[in-house]
TIRO-2110 file (N, C-alpha, C; in Angstrom, 1 decimal):
// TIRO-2110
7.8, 94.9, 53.6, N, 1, A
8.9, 94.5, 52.8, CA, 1, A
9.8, 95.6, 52.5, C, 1, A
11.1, 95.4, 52.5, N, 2, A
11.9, 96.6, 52.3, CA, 2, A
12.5, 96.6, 51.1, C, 2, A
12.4, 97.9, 50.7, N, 3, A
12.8, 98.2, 49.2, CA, 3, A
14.0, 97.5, 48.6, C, 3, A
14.9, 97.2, 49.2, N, 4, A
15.8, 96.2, 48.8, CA, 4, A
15.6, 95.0, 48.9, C, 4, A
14.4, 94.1, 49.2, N, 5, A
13.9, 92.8, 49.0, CA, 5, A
12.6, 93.2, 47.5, C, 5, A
12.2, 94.1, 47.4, N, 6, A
11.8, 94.3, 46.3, CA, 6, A
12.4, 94.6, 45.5, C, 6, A
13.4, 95.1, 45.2, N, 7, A
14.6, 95.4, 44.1, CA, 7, A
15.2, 93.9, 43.9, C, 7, A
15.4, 93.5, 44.8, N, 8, A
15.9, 91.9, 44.5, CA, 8, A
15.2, 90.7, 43.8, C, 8, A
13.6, 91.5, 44.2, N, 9, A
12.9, 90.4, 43.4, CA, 9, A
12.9, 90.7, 41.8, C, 9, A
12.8, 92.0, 41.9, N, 10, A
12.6, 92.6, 40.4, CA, 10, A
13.6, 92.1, 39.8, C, 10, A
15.0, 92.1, 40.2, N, 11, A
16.4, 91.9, 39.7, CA, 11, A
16.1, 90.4, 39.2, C, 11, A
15.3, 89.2, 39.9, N, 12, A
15.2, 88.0, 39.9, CA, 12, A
15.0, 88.1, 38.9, C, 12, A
13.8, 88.3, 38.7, N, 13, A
12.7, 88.2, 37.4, CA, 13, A
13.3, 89.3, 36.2, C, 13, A
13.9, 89.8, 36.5, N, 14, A
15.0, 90.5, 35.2, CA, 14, A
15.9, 89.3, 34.5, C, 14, A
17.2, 88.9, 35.3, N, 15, A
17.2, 87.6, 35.1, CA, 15, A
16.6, 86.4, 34.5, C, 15, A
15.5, 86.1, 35.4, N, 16, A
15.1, 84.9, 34.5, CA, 16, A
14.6, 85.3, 33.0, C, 16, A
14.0, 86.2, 32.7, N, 17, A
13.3, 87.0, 31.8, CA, 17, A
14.9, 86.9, 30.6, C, 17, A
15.6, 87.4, 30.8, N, 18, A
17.0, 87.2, 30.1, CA, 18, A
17.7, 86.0, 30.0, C, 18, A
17.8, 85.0, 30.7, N, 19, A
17.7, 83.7, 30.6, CA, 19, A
17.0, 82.7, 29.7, C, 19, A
15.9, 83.2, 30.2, N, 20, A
15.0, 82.0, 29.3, CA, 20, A
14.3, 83.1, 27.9, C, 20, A
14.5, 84.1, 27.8, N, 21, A
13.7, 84.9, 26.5, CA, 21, A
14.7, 85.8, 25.8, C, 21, A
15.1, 86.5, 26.9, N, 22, A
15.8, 87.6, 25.9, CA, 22, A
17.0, 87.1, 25.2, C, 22, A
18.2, 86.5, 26.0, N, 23, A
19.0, 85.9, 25.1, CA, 23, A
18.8, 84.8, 24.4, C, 23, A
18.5, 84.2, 23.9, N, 24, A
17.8, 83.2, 23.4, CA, 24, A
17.8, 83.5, 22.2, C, 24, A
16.7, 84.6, 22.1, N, 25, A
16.1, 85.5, 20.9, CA, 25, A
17.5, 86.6, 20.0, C, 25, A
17.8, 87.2, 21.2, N, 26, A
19.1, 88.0, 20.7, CA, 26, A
20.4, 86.6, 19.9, C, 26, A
20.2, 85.7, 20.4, N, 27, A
21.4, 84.6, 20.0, CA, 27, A
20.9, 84.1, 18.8, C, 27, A
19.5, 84.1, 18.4, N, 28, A
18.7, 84.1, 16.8, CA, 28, A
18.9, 85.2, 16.0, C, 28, A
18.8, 86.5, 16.6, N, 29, A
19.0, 87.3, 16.1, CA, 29, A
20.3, 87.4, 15.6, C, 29, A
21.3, 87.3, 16.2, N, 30, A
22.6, 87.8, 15.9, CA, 30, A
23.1, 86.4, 15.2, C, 30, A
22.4, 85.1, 14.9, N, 31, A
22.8, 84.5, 13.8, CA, 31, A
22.2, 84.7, 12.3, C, 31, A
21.2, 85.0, 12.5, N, 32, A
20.3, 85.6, 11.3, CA, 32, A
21.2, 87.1, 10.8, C, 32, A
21.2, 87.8, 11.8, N, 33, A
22.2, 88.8, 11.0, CA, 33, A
23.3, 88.5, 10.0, C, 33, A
24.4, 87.6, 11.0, N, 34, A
25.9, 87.2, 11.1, CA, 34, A
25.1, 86.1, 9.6, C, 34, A
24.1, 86.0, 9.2, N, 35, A
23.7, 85.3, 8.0, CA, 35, A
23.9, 86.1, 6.9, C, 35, A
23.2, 87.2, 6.5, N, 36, A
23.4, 88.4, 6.0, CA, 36, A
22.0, 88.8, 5.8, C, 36, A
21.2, 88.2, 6.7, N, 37, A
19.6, 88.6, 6.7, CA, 37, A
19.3, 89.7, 7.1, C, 37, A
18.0, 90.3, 6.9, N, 38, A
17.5, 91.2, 7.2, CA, 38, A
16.2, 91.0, 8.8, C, 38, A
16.1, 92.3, 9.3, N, 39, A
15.7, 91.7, 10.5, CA, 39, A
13.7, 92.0, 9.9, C, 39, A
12.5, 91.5, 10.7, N, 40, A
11.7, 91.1, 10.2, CA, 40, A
10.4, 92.5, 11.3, C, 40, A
9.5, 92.5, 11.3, N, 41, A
8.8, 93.4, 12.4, CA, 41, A
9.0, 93.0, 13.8, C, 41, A
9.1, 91.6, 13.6, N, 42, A
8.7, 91.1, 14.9, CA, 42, A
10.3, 91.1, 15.7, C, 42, A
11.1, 90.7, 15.2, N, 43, A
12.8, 90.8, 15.1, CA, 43, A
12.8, 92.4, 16.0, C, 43, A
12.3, 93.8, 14.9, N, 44, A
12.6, 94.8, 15.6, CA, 44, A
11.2, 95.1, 16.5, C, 44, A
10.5, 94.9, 16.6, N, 45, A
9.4, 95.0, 17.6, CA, 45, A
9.8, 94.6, 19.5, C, 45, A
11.1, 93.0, 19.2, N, 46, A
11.7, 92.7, 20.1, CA, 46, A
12.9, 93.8, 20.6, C, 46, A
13.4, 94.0, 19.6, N, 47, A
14.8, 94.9, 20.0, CA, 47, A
14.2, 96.4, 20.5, C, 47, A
13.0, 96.7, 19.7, N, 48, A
12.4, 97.6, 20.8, CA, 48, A
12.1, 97.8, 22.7, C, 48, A
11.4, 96.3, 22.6, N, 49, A
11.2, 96.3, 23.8, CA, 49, A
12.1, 96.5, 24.9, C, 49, A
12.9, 95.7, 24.2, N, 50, A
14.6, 95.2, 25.0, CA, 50, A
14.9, 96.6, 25.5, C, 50, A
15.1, 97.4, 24.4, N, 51, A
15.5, 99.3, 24.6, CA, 51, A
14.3, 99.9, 25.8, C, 51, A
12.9, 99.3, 25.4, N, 52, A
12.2, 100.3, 26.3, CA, 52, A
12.6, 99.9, 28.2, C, 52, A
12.5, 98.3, 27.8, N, 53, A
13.0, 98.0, 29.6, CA, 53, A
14.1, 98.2, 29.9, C, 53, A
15.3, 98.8, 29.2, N, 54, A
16.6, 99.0, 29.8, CA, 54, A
16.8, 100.3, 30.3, C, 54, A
15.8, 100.9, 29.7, N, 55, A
15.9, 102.8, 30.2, CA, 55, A
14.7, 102.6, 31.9, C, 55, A
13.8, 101.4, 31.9, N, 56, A
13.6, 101.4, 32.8, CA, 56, A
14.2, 101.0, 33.9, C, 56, A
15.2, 100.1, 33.8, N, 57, A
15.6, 99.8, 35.0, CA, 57, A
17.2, 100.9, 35.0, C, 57, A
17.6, 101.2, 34.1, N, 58, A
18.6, 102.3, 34.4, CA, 58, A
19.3, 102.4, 35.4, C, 58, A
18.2, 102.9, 36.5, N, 59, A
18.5, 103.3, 37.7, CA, 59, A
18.7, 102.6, 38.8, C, 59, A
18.1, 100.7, 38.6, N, 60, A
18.2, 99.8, 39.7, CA, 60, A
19.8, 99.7, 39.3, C, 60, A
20.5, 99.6, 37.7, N, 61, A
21.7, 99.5, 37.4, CA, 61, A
22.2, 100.5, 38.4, C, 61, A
22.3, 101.4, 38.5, N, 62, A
23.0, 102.1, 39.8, CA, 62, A
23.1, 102.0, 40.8, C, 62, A
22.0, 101.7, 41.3, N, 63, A
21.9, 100.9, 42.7, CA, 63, A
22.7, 99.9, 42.7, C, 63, A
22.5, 99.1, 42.0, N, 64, A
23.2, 97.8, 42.1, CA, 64, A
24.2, 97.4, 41.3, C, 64, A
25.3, 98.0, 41.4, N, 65, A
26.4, 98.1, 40.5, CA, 65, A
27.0, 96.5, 39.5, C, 65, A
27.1, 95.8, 40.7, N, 66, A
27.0, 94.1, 40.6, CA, 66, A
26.7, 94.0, 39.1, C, 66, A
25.7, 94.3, 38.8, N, 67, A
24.8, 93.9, 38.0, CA, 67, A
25.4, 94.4, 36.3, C, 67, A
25.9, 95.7, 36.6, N, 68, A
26.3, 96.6, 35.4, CA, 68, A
27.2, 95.6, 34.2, C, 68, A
27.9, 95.1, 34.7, N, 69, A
28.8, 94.1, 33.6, CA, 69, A
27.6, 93.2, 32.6, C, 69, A
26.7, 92.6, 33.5, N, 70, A
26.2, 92.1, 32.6, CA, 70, A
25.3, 92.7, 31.9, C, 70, A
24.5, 93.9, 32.4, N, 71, A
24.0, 94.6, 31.0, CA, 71, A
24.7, 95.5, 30.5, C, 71, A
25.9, 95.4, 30.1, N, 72, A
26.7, 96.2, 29.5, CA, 72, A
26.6, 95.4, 28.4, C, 72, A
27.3, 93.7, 28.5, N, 73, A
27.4, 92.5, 27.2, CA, 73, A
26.1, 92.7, 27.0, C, 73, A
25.1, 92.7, 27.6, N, 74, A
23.9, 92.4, 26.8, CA, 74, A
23.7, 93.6, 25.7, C, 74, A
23.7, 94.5, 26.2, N, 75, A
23.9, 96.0, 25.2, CA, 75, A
24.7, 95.8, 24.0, C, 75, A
26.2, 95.8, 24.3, N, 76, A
26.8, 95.3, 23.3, CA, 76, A
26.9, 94.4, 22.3, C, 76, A
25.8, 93.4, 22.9, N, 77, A
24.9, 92.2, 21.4, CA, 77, A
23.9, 92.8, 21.0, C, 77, A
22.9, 93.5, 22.0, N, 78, A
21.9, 94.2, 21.2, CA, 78, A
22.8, 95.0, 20.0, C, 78, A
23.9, 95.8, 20.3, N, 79, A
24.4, 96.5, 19.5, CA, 79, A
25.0, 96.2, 18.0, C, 79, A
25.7, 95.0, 18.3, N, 80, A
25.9, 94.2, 17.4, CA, 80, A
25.4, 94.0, 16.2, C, 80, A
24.1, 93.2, 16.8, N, 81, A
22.9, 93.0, 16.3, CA, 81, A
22.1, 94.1, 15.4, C, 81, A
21.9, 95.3, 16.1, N, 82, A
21.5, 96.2, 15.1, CA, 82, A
22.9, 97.2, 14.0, C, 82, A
23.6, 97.2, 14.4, N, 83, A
24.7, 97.5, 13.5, CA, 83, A
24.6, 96.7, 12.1, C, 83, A
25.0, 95.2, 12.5, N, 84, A
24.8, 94.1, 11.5, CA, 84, A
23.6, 93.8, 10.9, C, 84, A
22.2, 94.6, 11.4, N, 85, A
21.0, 94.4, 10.7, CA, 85, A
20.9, 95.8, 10.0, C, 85, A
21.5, 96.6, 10.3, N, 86, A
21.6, 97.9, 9.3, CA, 86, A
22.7, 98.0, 8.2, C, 86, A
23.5, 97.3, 8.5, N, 87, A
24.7, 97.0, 6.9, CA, 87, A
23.7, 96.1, 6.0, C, 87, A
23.3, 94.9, 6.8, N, 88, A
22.5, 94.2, 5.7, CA, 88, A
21.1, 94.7, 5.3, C, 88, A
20.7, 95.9, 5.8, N, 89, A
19.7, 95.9, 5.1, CA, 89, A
20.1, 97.3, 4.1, C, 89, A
21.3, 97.9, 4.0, N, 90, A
22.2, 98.8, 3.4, CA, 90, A
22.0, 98.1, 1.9, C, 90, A
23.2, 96.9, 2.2, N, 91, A
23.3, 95.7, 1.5, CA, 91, A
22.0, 95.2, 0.0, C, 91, A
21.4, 95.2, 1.0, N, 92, A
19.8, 94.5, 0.6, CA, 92, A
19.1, 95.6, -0.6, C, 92, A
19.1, 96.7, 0.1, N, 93, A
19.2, 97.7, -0.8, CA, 93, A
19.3, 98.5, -2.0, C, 93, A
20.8, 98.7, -1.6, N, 94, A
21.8, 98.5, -2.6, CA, 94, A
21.4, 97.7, -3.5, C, 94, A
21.6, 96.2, -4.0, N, 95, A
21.9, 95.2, -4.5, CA, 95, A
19.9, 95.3, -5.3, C, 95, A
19.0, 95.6, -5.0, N, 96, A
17.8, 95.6, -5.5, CA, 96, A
17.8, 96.7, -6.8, C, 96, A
END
């Protein structure tokens, strides 16, 4: 099998994985923020992950340039996301 039929699978299953989980969850998240909530363990436990598998594929992003737009928006909601869960929990704070 050649490395670019395994890169394509992996790319697959990146996809589906972001399809049916990650945004999903990010689109919970970023209403619960955009609420004025605070995010929970399991909330940042996920946005963890999200960070550890983006440094791992990094590099298939290079390879496969195609691809860069869309993890760029996804970044940019991750980012969102914790921007708006760090005001509110500023907020939260504050206000105690």
């Amino acid at each position: 099998m050649s490395e670019e039929t395994v890169d394509q699978g992996v790319i697959q299953a990146i996809v589906d994985r972001l399809e049916k989980l990650r945004l999903p969850m990010a689109l919970q998240l970023q209403d619960k923020v955009n609420k004025g909530e605070t995010l929970n363990d399991l909330d940042l436990a996920f946005l963890e992950n999200v960070m550890n598998d983006s440094r791992k594929i990094g590099g298939m992003l290079d390879k496969y340039p195609a691809w860069q737009p869309l993890a760029a928006r996804m970044m940019s909601l991750y980012n969102e996301i914790t921007t708006k869960a760090l005001e509110n929990e500023q907020n939260s704070s504050n206000s105690s």
